[in-house]
C-alpha positions as CSV (number, residue, x, y, z in Angstrom):
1,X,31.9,72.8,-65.8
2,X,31.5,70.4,-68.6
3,X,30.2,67.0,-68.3
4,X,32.5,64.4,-68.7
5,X,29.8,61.3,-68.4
6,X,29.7,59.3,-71.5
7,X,26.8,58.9,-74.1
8,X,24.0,56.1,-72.9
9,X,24.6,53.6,-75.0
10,X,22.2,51.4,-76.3
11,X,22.8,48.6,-77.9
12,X,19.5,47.7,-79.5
13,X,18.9,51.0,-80.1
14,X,22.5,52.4,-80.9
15,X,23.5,49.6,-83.1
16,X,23.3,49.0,-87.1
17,X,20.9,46.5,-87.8
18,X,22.2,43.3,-89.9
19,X,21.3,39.8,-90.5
20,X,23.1,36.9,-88.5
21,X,24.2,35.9,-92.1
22,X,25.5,39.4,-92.8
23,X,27.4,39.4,-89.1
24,X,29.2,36.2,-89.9
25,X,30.0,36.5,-93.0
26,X,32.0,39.7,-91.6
27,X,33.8,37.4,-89.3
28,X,34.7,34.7,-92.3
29,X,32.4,32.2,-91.4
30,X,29.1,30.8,-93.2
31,X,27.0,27.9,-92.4
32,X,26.1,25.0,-95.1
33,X,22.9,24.6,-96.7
34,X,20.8,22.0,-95.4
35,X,20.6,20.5,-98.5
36,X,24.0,19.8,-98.9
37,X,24.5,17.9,-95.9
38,X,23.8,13.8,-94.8
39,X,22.1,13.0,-91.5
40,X,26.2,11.9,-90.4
41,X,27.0,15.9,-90.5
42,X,24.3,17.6,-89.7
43,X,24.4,17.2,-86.0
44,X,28.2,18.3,-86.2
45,X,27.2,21.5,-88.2
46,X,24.5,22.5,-86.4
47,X,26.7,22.8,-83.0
48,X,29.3,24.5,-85.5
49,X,26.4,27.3,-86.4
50,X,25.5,27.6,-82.5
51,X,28.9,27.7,-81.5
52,X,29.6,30.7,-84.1
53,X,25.9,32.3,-82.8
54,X,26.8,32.0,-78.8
55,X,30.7,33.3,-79.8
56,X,28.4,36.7,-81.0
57,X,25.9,36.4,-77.6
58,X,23.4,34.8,-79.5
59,X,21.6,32.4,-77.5
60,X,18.6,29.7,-78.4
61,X,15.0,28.6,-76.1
62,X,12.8,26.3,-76.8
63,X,14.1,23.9,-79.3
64,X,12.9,20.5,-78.0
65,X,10.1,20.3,-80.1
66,X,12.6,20.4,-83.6
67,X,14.9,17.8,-84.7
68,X,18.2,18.7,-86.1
69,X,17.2,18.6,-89.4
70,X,14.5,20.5,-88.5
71,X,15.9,23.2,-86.1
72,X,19.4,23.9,-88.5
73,X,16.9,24.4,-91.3
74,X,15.0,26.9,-89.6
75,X,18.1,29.0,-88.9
76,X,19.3,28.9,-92.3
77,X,15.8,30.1,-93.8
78,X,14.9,31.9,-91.2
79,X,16.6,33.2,-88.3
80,X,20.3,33.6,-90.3
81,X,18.4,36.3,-92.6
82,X,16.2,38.1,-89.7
83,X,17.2,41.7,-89.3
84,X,18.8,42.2,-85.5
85,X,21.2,44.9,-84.1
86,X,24.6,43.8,-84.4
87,X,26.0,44.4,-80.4
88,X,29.2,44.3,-80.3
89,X,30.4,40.9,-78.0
90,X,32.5,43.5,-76.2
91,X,28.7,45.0,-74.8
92,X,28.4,42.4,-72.7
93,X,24.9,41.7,-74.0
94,X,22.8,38.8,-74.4
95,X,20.1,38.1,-77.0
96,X,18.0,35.3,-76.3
97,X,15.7,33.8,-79.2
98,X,13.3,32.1,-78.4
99,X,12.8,29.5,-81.6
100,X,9.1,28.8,-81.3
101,X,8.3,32.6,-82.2
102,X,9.3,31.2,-85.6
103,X,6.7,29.5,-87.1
104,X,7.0,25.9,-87.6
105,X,5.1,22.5,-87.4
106,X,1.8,25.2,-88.9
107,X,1.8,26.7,-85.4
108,X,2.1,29.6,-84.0
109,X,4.6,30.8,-80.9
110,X,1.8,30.6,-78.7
111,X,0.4,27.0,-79.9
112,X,4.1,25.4,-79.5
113,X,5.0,26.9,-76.0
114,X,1.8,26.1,-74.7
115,X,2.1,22.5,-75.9
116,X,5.7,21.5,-75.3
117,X,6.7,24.1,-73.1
118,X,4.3,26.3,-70.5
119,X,3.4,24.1,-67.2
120,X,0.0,23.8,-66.2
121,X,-0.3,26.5,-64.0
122,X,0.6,28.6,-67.2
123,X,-1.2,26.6,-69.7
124,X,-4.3,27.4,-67.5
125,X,-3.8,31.0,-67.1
126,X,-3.1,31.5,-70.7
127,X,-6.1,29.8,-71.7
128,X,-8.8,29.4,-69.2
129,X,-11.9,28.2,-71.2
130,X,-10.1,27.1,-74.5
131,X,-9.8,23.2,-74.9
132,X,-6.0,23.5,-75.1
133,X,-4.3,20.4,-76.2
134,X,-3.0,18.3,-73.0
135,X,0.9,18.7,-72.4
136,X,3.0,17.0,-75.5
137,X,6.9,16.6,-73.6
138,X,8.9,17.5,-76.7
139,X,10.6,14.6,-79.0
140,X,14.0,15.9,-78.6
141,X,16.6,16.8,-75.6
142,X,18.6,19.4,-76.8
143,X,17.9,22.2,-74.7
144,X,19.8,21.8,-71.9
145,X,22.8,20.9,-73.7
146,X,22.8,24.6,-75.9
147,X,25.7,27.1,-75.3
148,X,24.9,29.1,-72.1
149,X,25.4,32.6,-71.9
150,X,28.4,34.1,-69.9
151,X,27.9,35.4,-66.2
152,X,29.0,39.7,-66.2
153,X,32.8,39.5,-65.0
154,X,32.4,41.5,-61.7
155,X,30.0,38.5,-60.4
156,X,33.6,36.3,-60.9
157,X,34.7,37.0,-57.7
158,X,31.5,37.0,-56.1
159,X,28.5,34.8,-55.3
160,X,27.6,32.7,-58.1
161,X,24.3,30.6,-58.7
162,X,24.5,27.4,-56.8
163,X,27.0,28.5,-54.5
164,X,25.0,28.1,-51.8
165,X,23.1,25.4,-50.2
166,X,19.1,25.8,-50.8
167,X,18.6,26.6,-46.7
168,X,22.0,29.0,-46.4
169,X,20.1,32.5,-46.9
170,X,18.1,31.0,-43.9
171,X,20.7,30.2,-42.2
172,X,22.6,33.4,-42.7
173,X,19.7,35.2,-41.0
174,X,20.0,33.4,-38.2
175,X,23.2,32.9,-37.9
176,X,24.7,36.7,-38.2
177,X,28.1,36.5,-36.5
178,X,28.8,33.8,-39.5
179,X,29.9,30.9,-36.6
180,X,28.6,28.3,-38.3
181,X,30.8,28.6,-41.2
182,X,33.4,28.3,-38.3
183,X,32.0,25.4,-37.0
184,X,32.6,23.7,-40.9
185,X,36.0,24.9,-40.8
186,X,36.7,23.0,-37.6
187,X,34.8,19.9,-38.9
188,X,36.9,20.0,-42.3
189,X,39.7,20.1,-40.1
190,X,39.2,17.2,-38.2
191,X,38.8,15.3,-41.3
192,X,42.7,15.3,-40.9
193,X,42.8,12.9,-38.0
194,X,42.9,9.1,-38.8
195,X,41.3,8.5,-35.5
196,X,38.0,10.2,-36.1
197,X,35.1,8.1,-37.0
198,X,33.8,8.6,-40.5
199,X,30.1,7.9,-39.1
200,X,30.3,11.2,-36.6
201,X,31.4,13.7,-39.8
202,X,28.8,15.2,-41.3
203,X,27.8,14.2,-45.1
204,X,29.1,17.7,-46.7
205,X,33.1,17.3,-45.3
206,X,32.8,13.8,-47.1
207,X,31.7,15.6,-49.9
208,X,34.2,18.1,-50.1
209,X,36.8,15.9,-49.0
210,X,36.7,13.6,-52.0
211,X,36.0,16.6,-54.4
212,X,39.5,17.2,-53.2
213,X,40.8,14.0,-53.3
214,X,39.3,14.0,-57.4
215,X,41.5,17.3,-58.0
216,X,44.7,15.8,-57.3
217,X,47.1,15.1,-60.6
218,X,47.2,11.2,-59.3
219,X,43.1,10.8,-59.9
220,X,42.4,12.3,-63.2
221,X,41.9,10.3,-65.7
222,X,42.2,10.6,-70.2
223,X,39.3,12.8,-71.6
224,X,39.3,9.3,-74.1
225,X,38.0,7.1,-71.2
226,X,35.7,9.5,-69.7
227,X,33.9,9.8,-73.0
228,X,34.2,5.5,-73.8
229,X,32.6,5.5,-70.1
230,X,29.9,6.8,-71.3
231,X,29.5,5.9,-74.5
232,X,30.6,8.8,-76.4
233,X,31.8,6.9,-80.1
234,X,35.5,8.5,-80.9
235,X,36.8,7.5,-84.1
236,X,40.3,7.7,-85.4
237,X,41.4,9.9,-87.8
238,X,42.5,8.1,-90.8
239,X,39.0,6.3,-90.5
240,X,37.6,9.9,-91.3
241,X,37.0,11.5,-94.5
242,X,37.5,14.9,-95.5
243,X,33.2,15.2,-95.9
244,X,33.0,14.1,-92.7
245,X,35.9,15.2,-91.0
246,X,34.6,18.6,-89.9
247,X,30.9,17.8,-88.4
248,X,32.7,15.1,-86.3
249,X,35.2,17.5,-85.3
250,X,32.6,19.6,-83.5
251,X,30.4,17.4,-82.1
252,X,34.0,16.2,-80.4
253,X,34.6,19.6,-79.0
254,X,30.7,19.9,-78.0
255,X,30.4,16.7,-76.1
256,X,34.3,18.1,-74.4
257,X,33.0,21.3,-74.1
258,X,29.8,19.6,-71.4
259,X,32.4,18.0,-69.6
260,X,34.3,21.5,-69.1
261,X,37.4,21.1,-71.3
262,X,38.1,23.9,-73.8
263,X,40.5,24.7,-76.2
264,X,42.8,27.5,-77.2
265,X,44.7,28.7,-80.0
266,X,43.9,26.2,-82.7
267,X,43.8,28.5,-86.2
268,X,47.3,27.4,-87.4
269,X,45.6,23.7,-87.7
270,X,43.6,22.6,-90.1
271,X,40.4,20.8,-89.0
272,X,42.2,17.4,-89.6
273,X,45.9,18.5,-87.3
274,X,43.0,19.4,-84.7
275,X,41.3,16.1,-84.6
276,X,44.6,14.9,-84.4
277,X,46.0,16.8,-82.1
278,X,43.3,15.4,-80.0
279,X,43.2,12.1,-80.7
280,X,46.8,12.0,-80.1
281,X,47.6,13.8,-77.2
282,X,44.8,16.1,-76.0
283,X,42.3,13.5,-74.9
284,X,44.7,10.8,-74.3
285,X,46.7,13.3,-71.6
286,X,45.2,12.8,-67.9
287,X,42.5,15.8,-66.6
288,X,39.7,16.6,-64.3
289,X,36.7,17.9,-66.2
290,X,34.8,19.6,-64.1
291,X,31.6,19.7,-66.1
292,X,30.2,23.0,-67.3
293,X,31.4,25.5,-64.5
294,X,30.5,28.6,-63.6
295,X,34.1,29.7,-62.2
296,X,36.1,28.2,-65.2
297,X,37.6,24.5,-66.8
298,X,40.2,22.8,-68.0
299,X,42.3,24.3,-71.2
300,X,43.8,22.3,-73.5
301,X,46.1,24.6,-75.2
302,X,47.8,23.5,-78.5
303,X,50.5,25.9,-78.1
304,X,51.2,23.7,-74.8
305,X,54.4,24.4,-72.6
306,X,55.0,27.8,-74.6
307,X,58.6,26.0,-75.1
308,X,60.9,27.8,-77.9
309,X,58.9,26.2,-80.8
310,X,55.6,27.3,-79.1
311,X,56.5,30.5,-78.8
312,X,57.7,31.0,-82.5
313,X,54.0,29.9,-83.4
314,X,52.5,32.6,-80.9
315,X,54.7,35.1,-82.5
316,X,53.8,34.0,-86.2
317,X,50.1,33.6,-86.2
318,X,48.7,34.9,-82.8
319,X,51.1,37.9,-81.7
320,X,49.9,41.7,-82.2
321,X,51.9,43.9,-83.8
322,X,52.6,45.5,-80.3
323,X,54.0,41.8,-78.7
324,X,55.6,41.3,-81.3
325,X,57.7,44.5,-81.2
326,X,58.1,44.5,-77.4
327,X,59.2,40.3,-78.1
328,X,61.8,41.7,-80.2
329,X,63.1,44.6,-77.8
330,X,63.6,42.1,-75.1
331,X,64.9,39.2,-76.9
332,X,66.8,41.3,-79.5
333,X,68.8,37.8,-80.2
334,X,66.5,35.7,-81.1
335,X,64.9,36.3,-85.0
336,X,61.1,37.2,-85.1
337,X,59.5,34.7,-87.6
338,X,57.2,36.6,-90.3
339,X,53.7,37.1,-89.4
340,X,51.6,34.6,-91.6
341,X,47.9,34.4,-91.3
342,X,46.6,31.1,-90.0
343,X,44.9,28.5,-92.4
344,X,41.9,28.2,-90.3
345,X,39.7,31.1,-88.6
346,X,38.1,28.9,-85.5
347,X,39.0,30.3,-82.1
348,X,36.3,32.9,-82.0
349,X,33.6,30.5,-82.2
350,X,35.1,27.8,-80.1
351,X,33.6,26.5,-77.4
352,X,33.5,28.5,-74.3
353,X,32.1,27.9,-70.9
354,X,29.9,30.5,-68.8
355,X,32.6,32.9,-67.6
């Protein structure tokens, strides 16, 4: 009987091995040198470059301790030329680099996470006798802002971390015929009636009673005023120059991108129509951001109601060759626009949130 069970596949070991520069430059896309760019797009440039990395599974550690400046110069003469496999995003498979095993400052890996980044407990066991440095908190808060890397799909449907209240595995155990997510329901339901007193319901209804209240249409509020609120600078357009354009337009879709709101198919814009398109309707039209989410976000997509002149964008610069074909079969009327390749190559590397 032959066996039908595939090859193990390996991705570090099974892969070709190519430099970050080398796997970008296959998909169209290469950073700036350092160089060439002012303190004003910098910052921008630098999310553009982690952007492209996470949009390949390529995700960052311990990079409080490095400025901007600092940290986008180290990828560009260090990490963008470092031989790695090149794992397909399709693999599902994360590499994690951990930025102070590059050396920088003079010190070594060990030096800067035992400074900035080891607690106490580890700084001890790591070096018992030696006089270690006390603990330096790094100069920078970048961290915890960086791309995150996407939970497998089949956990989707599933548990997902922070699901769960801190106590509920606790509870579960004692609690096995699961009546005390009954007794929830009942409290959620007497949320209903106008006579109950809001002093007898317990804390977490309240909770989930105005997280519902926040998702209804009539309580969301313009992406523009969140960001005002708090004091996120948005400038517009025709205040921008073409230098400058760009780095502004992605620290825009990074700060939107923390808040949960994403966007899709933007390649047959330019990076001046997508700034626009923003200023002028996508962060002036009312949403919930939801923050970064495990289960998903909010979408802005350009193509927007998929109306008639929608769809004839779809067709021209997104379709396959096999929609297009089956567009045509059952709309045999209606004449399919020539494919044209879009003047900008941006939704692979766009933001994305952990899912």
């Amino acid at each position: 009987m032959s066996d039908n069970t595939p090859p193990f596949f390996d991705p570090a070991e099974d892969c070709l091995l190519r430099t970050p520069r080398e796997i970008f430059a296959c998909k169209g896309y290469a950073s700036i040198a350092p160089n060439e760019l002012d303190d004003c797009q910098l910052p921008g440039r630098l999310w553009e470059l982690l952007y492209a990395a996470a949009a390949h599974r390529f995700f960052f550690h311990a990079t409080d301790h490095l400025s901007d400046r600092e940290f986008y110069t180290l990828l560009w003469e260090q990490w963008l030329d470092e031989p790695t496999p090149d794992i397909p995003p399709e693999a599902e498979t994360n590499t994690t680099v951990f930025i102070s095993e590059f050396d920088a400052h003079g010190m070594t890996h060990d030096e800067i996470w035992l400074l900035y980044y080891a607690d106490e407990e580890m700084r001890t066991a790591c070096s018992p006798d030696a006089g270690i440095p006390p603990h330096e908190n790094p100069a920078f808060d970048r961290d915890r802002f960086l791309p995150t890397p996407p939970i497998p799909l089949e956990a989707h449907a599933g548990w997902l971390p922070g699901d769960d209240d801190p106590d509920e595995a606790v509870e579960s155990e004692s609690d096995p015929l699961g009546l005390a997510s009954v007794d929830k329901e009942i409290a959620a339901a007497k949320l209903e009636s106008t006579s109950e007193d809001a002093s007898d319901v317990d804390s977490s209804d309240l909770a989930l009673e105005a997280q519902l209240r926040a998702m209804e249409p009539e309580n969301w509020t313009p992406p523009a005023q969140q960001l005002v609120a708090e004091n996120i600078p948005l400038l517009p357009p025709q205040e921008l120059t073409d230098d400058t354009l760009t780095a502004i337009l992605w620290v825009l879709l990074h700060n939107l991108a923390l808040r949960g709101f994403y966007m899709l198919h933007t390649n047959h814009l330019s990076d001046r129509e997508l700034y626009a398109e923003l200023w002028e309707r996508g962060l002036r039209d009312p949403a919930r951001l939801p923050g970064r989410n495990l289960r998903g976000g909010w979408f802005h997509d350009v193509l927007g109601s998929w109306g008639e002149a929608e769809t004839e964008l779809w067709l021209r610069y997104y379709a396959s060759d096999e929609e297009r074909a089956k567009h045509a079969r059952e709309y045999p009327n209606q004449p399919l626009p020539a494919k044209q390749t879009p003047v900008s190559n941006r939704d692979w590397r766009l933001p994305k949130g952990p899912f």
